[in-house]
PLY file of the C-alpha trace (Angstrom):
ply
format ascii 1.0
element vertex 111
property float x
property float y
property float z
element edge 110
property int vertex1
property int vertex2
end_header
113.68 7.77 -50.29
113.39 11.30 -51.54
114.42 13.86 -49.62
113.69 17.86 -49.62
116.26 20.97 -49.35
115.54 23.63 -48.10
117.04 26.68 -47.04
116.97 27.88 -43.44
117.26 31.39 -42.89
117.84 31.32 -39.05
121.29 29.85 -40.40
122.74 33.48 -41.42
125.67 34.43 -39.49
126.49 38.22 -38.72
130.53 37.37 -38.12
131.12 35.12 -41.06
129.52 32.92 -43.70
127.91 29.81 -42.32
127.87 26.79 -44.29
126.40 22.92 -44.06
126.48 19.74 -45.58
122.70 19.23 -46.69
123.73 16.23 -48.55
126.43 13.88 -48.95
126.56 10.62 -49.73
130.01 8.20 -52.04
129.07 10.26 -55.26
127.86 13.54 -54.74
127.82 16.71 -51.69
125.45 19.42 -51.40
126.54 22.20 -49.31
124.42 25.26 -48.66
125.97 28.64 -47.73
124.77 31.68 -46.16
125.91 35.40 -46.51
125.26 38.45 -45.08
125.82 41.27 -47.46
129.83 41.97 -47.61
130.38 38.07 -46.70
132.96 36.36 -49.23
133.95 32.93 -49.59
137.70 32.98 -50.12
139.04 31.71 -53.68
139.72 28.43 -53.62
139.88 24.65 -55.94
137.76 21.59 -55.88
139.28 18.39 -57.62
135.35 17.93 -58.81
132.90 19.66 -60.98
131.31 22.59 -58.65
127.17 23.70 -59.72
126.59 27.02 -58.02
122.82 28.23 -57.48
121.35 31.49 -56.24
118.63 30.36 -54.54
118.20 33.77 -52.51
119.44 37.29 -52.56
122.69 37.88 -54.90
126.12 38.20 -55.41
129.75 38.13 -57.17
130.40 34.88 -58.50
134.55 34.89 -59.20
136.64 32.59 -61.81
140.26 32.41 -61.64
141.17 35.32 -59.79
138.55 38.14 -57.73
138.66 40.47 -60.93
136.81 38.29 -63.05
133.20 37.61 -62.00
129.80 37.43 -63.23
126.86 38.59 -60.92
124.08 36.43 -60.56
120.88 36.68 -58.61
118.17 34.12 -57.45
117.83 31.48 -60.12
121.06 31.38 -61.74
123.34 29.43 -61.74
127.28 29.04 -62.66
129.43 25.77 -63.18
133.01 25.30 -62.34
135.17 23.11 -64.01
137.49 21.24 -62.13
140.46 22.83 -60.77
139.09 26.11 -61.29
139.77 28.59 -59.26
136.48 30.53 -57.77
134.94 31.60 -54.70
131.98 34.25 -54.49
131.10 37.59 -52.54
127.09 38.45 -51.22
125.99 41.75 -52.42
123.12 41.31 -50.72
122.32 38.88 -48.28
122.34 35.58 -50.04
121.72 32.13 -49.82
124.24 29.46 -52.33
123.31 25.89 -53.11
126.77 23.82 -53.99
126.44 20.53 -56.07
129.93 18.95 -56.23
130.04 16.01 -58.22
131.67 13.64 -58.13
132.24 14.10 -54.42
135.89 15.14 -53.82
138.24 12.53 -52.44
140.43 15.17 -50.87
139.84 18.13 -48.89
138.82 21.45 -50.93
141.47 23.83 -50.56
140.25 27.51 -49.75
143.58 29.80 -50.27
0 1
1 2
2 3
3 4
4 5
5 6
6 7
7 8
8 9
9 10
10 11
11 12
12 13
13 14
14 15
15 16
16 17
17 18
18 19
19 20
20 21
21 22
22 23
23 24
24 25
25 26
26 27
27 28
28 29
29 30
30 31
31 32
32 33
33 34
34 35
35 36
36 37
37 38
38 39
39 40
40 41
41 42
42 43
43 44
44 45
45 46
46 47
47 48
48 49
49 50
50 51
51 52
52 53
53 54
54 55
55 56
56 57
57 58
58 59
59 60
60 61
61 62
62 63
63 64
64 65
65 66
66 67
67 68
68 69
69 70
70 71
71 72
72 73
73 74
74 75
75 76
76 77
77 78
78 79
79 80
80 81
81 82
82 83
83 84
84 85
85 86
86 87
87 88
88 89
89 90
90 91
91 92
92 93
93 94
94 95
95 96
96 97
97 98
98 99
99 100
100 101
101 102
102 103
103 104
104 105
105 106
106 107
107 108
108 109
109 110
């Protein structure tokens, strides 16, 4: 049966990023996080591919290490490869769609 995303922005968090499983079944997890402006999540590894989507507000997206980023705003989109290092910072308050496929056997590892 199909099923619809969508974000919820009575889910933003003033203390911290919020984030929740929107979708997760034996071969792929959606997660969708929420940012105030100045919220970061911390660099960290996925043993799986990682899709990244804007789908409100923007922010720093990082690779490898905090000083190397792209900024991307509603509608884009970045892919990390596995093992890469990344993790991203709102510049505005921003909402983050996260497609990891396949789903990840072990835990993600946020340094």
């Amino acid at each position: 049966m199909a099923k619809i995303l969508m974000p919820e922005y009575s889910k933003f968090n003033e203390k911290r990023p919020y984030s929740e499983r929107v979708f997760d079944d034996d071969n792929c997890l959606i997660i969708h996080f929420y940012l105030k402006k100045g919220q970061k999540i911390p660099m960290h590894t996925s043993p799986s591919r990682v899709i990244v989507s804007v789908l409100e507000g923007k922010g720093k997206f990082f690779y490898k290490t905090e000083e190397n980023y792209k900024e991307l705003k509603a509608g884009e989109t970045i892919i990390y490869e596995r093992e890469e290092s990344h993790g991203f910072q709102a510049t505005e308050d921003m909402i983050v769609q996260a497609v990891i496929v396949p789903k990840p056997v072990r835990k993600i590892e946020i340094k």
